[in-house]
MARDREN-425188 format. One record per residue (C-alpha): x, y, z; residue in three letters. Coordinates in Angstrom, 1 decimal, padded with zeros to 4 digits. Example, Ala and Ser with C-alpha at 12.3 -4.5 7.8 and 13.67 -1.06 7.14 Angstrom:
BEGIN
{r {012.3,-004.5,007.8},ALA}
{r {013.7,-001.1,007.1},SER}
# end
This chain:
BEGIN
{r {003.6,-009.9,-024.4},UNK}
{r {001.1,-006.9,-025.4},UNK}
{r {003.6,-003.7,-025.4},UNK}
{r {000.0,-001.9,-025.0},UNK}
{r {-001.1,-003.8,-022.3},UNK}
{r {002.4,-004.0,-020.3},UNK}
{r {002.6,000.1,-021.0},UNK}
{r {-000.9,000.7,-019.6},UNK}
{r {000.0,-001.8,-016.6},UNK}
{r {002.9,000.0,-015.7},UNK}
{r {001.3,003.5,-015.4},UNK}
{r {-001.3,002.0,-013.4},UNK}
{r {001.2,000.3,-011.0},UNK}
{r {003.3,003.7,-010.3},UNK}
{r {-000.3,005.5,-009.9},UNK}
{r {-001.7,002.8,-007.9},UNK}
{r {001.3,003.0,-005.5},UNK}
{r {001.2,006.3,-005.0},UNK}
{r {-002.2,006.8,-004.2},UNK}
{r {-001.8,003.9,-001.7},UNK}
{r {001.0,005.4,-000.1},UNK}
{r {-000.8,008.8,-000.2},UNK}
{r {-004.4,007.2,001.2},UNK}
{r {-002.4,005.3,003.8},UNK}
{r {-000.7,008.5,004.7},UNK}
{r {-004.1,010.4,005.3},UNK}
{r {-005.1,007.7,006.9},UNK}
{r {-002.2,007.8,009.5},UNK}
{r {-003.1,011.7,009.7},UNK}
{r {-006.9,011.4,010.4},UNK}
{r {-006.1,008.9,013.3},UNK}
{r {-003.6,011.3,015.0},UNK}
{r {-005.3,014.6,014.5},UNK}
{r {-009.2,013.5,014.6},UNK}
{r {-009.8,016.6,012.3},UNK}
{r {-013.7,015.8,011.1},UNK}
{r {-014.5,018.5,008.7},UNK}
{r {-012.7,021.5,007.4},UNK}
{r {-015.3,024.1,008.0},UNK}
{r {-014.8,022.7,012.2},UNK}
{r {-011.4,023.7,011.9},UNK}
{r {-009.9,024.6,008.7},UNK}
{r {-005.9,024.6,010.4},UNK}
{r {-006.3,021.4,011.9},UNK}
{r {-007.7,020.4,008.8},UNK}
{r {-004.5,021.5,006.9},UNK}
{r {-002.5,020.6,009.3},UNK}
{r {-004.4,016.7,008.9},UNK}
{r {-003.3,016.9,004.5},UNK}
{r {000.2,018.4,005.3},UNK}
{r {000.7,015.9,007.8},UNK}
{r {-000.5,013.0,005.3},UNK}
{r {001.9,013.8,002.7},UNK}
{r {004.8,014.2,004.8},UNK}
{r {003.8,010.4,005.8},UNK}
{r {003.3,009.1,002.8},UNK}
{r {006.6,010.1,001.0},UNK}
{r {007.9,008.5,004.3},UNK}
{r {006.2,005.4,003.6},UNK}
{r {007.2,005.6,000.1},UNK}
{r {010.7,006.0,000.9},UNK}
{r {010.8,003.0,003.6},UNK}
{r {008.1,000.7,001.4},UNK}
{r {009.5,000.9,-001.9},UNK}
{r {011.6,-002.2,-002.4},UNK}
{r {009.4,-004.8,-000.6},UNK}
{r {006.4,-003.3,-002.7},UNK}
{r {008.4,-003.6,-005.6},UNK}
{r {009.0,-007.3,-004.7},UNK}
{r {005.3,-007.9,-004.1},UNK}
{r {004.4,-006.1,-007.2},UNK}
{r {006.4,-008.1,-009.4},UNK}
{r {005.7,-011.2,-007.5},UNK}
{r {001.6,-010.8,-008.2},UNK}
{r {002.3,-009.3,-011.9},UNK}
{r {004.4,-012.7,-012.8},UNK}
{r {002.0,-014.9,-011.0},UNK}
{r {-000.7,-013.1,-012.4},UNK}
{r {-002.5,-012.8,-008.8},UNK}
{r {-005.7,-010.5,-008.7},UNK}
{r {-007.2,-011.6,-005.4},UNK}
{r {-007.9,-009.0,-003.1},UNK}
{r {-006.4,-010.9,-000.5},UNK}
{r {-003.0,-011.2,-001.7},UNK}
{r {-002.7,-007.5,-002.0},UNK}
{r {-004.3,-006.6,001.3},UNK}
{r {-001.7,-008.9,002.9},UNK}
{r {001.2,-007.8,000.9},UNK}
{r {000.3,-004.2,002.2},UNK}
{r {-000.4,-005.0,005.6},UNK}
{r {002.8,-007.2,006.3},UNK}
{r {004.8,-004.6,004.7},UNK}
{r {003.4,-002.0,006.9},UNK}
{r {003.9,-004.5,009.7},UNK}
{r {007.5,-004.7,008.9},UNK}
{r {008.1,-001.5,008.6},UNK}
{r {006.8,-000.5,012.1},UNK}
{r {008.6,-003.4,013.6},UNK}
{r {011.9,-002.6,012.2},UNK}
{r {011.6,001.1,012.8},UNK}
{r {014.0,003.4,014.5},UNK}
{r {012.3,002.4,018.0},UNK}
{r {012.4,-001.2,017.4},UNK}
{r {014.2,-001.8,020.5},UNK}
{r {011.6,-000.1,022.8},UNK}
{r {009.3,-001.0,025.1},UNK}
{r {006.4,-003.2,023.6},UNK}
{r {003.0,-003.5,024.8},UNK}
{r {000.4,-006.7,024.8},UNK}
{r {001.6,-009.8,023.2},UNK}
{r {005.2,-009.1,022.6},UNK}
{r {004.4,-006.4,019.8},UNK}
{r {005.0,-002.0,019.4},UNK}
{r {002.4,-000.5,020.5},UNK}
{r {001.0,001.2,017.2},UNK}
{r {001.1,-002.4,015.7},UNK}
{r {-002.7,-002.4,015.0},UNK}
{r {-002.9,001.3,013.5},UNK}
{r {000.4,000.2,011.1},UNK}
{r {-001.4,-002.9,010.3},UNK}
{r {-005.1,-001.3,009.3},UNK}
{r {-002.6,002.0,007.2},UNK}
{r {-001.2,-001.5,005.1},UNK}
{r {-004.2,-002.8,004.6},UNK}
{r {-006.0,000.6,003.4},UNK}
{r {-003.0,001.1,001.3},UNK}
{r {-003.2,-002.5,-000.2},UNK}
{r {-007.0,-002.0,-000.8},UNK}
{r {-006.4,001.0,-002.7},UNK}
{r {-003.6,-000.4,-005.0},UNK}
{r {-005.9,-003.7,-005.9},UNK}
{r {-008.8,-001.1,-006.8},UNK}
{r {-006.5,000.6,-009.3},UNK}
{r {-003.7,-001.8,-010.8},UNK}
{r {-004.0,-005.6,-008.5},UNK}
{r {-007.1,-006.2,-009.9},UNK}
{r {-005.3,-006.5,-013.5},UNK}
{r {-001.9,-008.1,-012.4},UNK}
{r {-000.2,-009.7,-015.0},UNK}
{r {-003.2,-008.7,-018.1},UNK}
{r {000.1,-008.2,-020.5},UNK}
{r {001.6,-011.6,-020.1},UNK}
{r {000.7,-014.0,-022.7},UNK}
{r {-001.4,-017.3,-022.3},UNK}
{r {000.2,-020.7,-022.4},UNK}
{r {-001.2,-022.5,-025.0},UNK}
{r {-003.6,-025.2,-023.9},UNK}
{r {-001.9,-028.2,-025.4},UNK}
{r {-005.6,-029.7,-026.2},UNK}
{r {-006.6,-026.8,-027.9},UNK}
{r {-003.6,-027.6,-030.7},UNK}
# end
């Protein structure tokens, strides 16, 4: 194991899940205030980043131990694909919306919340975002097995 490596890794990981949570957030925001640019309506606008953050330290609160599991999963595995994080993200959204404090209410097309969709494109945006800045270098610190033919 590279201490270097593993150090650099980890501050990646905490920033990349932050600024998930934080562009999922503002993501959640735009959608439900439709604020387009600041100079339009600089309250609304305000209102839109206020709103983001509140959501996103939300998120963080309710997402932090199944990320934690699918960070750790894709760091041992060493898993870089895109599609592994955009999954992890979206299903982890997905779970949290399903298992939210309304679970038991009325549900729309197909069995599912009505929301599902939006929940399922903020997990995805937030899973993009963490690949872009520490998925893309899971598991860089671990060592290599040596190839047994290269002895």
């Amino acid at each position: 194991m590279d201490g270097g490596k593993f150090l650099l890794q980890l501050l990646k990981i905490v920033a990349g899940f932050v600024l998930a949570l934080i562009a999922s957030g503002l993501f959640l925001a735009w959608g439900f205030f439709q604020a387009a640019h600041p100079g339009e309506n600089p309250v609304a606008f305000g209102a839109m980043i206020g709103t983001g953050l509140v959501a996103a330290s939300v998120a963080g609160a309710a997402a932090m131990l199944p990320a934690g599991i699918a960070i750790a999963i894709a760091e041992f595995a060493r898993l870089k694909g895109i599609v592994f994080h955009l999954a992890a993200g979206g299903g982890i959204a997905f779970l949290i919306w399903t298992l939210g404090p309304e679970a038991g209410a009325e549900t729309g097309a197909g069995g599912v919340r009505p929301g599902s969709v939006v929940a399922l494109a903020a997990g995805f945006f937030a899973g993009l975002v963490y690949w872009i800045i520490a998925g893309r270098t899971s598991g860089c610190w671990l060592q290599r097995p040596i190839d047994p033919r290269s002895v």
